[in-house]
C-alpha angles and dihedrals in degrees: 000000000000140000097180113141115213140197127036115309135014133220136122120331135247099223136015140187131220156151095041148074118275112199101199110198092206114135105283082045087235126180122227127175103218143018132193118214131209142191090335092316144091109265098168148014127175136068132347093263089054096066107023095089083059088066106104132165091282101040117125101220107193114189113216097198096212098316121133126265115209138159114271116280119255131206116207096186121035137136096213107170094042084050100049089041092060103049081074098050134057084327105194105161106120093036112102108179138066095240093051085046091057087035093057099036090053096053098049092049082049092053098048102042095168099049106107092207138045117217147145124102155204115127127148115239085217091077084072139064103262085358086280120131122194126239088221085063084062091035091070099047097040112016102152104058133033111270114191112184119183115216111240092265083049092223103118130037118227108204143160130242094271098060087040085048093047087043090060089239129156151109084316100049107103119212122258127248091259108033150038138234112207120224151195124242098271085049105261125145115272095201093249110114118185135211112323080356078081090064098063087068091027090068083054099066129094099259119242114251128224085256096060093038090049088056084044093065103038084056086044100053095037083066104040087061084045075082109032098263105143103167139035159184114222099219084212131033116148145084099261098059110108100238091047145262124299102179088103094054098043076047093057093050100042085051090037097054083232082111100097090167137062109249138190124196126215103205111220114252107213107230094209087055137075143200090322090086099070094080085064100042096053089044084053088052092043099063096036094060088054100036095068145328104257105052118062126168100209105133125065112212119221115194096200089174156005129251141280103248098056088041085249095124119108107251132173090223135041125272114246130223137245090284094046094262123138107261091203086242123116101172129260132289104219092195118040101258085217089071103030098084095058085043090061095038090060101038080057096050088044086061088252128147118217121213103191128208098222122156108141120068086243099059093036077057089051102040080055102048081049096060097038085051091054090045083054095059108029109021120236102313091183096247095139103227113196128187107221126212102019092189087157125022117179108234086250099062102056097096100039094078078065094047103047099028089243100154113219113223110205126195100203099186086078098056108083134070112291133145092264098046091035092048114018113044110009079071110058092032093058126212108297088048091039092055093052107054128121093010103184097143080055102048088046093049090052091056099257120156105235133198134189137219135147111232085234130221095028077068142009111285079206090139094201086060101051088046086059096052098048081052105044098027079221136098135202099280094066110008100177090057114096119204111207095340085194091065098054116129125222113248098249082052096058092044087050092057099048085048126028097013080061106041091058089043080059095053090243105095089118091059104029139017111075134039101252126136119273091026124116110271105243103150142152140211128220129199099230131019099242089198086076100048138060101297080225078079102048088107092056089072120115132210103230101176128006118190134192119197081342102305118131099234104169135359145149130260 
């Protein structure tokens, strides 16, 4: 532990911490029991009679009575300004089943008579036969205007007969490259659109302005360090992603000071497009490194598949059907496999990072053979490529995150039984698939660097819950039922990878990320020190106080 004082010039310190446990997440994994801040910075860390000689007449002294003291929280893979714009809209995270969904849907449409569309989100596609929802179910709560829901994964659009009819969709309507339009047996559309098939009613929909997009991500960040989460990567941030592009907003924030925390973009590869797009994506890093101190637009995101429940996925070998019988489908690559691999080597030798989109075993595998293809041709330039969602890994594959320096970003609050696991997707992977999803406890024992983020808001960046569950493998519906017990991670693992892991994913492991003296002080308190209670209770555990460079930005009274 260390007692080291940087920066120009000592004297008593603006905040201290004592009277608790710090886990400091720093290389050896050391404890310490108080820290002194500065200026924005770590000063101190060790024991109480380190830091007391730093309390002057102006030091803040907070007693953590026993609570634990981490490093801020990071999510490598977030969607914040979608999320914050939708806690505003047709909000339906919480709801589970398909009466509360139409209850709440006709109210809100209700409640906002003059708006032309309905949007908003977040339903499960387990409150559904086969997760697919009707659009006659839609038709009779809200039968005047369009109304385009996105399921929670936000993989799938849920809409009524007038969007599909504004949209121009119908029998005749083939389904796009990279999508799917459900239908009925005579061929009509269902209302369910997969995967691209969204964006044929997406177009359609008033866009969002700046404006919109600028309140999205206050109310965004304001609940992400809700839970302690003082740093991110936006999982999409370009032109070219169907919902819109936010740049301009994180821009505005980051010119603005109303950026409390430390973002990277990941700037949208359009998948129908190719190497044309570099131009755009170096003018995008340029400006934000001269615009402020806290956005940058360093990383370029590649979504290489689908995902498992709509048989979107990329697999390397085929789905089954209900009886256990191969369907003939193995998902969808969204980027020809053939080119990916050039695209990646230039976007490395470019200083890019790339955050791949890879579920299925045969896109991790791509996503792989594409980063071993740019190494090959350009060394390890340091750029800190991660492959993001990891439902399925072939066996093989395991080691090769270690070998190749590909970080695996894991999102923990998926891997456990629930009815859509259980129904909608165990099935039609089969038992030797099944068995090998979510491996965190492999890929760590092979050596691989892992971060953690939450995909929010397809599901709760709450960061305590996704711990639990990396932990337990179970989550709150049936809480004695283990998924894949080998692949649980320890608790210090799981709190390492929502912190430091991240925080080098995020290119700022040598100024956060861990509590060490001399970097900034983004830190969060939390109101118990898990490490002492039943690890079945880990995701009872509440943020109290979250810092970044030693502001209070958000805590409870």
């Amino acid at each position: 532990m260390s007692t080291r004082t940087p920066g120009p010039a000592s004297g008593p310190a603006d905040l201290i911490f004592l009277g608790g446990p710090v886990y400091t997440v720093d290389p050896a994994r050391s404890w310490a029991d108080a820290v002194a801040v500065r200026g924005g910075r770590i000063v101190a860390v060790g024991h109480e009679h380190d830091v007391r000689p730093l309390i002057g007449r102006s030091t803040e002294v907070v007693d953590l009575a026993g609570r634990l003291l981490l490093p801020g929280f990071q999510d490598a893979h977030v969607h914040t300004v979608f999320g914050g714009t939708t806690l505003t809209r047709c909000h339906l995270h919480g709801l589970r089943t398909a009466e509360q969904y139409l209850a709440a849907i006709g109210a809100y449409a209700a409640a906002h008579p003059a708006l032309p569309w309905i949007t908003g989100g977040g339903w499960r596609l387990d409150a559904f036969p086969g997760g697919l929802p009707h659009r006659t179910a839609l038709d009779a709560v809200v039968p005047d205007r369009p109304v385009a829901l996105p399921n929670r994964d936000a993989h799938g659009l849920w809409v009524n007969s007038r969007a599909l009819e504004l949209a121009g969709i119908d029998k005749h309507t083939p389904d796009p490259a990279d999508g799917r339009i459900e239908r009925d047996p005579d061929g009509t559309p269902t209302g369910m659109l997969q995967e691209g098939a969204a964006n044929l009613v997406e177009r359609h929909i008033p866009a969002d302005t700046d404006e919109d997009y600028y309140r999205g991500l206050l109310a965004g960040q304001a609940h992400l360090h809700s839970y302690g989460i003082t740093g991110w990567q936006d999982a999409a941030v370009g032109a070219a992603f169907g919902p819109g592009d936010v740049y301009g907003a994180y821009l505005r924030a980051d010119r603005e000071g109303t950026l409390t925390a430390r973002v990277r973009a990941a700037q949208w590869w359009d998948r129908a497009g190719g190497s044309e797009q570099l131009d755009g994506f170096r003018q995008r890093r340029e400006e934000s490194e001269r615009n402020g101190e806290r956005f940058r637009a360093g990383t370029v995101k590649i979504m290489l598949d689908g995902v498992a429940e709509n048989h979107t996925a990329a697999m390397l070998e085929p789905y089954l059907d209900g009886c256990g019988c191969s369907t003939g489908r193995d998902g969808l690559d969204f980027v020809d496999p053939e080119k990916l691999g050039g695209y990646v080597a230039e976007l490395d030798a470019a200083g890019f990072q790339v955050h791949f989109h890879a579920l299925g075993d045969r896109a991790v595998r791509n996503a792989l053979d594409a980063v071993e293809e740019a190494r090959r041709r350009n060394g390890d330039r340091g750029n800190r490529h991660h492959l993001a969602h990891l439902q399925v890994v072939h066996p093989d594959d395991i080691a090769r995150f270690r070998e190749l320096g590909a970080t695996a970003t894991i999102q923990p609050l998926w891997a456990c039984h629930e009815p859509q696991m259980d129904d909608l997707t165990i099935p039609f992977l089969g038992e030797g698939r099944a068995g090998r999803q979510y491996p965190f406890g492999a890929l760590l024992r092979a050596g691989a660097m892992l971060a953690a983020g939450s995909d929010w808001d397809v599901t709760t960046p709450d960061v305590m819950a996704g711990v639990h569950v990396a932990v337990n493998r179970t989550g709150e519906e049936d809480p004695n039922r283990v998924l894949g017990p080998e692949q649980r991670l320890d608790l210090g693992a799981a709190l390492a990878a929502y912190t430091a892991g991240s925080a080098r994913v995020n290119h700022l492991d040598h100024v956060t990320g861990s509590v060490e003296a001399g970097k900034d002080a983004d830190l969060v308190v939390l109101d118990r020190n898990p490490f002492d209670g039943p690890r079945q209770a880990i995701a009872e555990t509440r943020v109290l106080r979250t810092y970044v460079q030693g502001e209070l930005v958000h805590q409870v009274s």
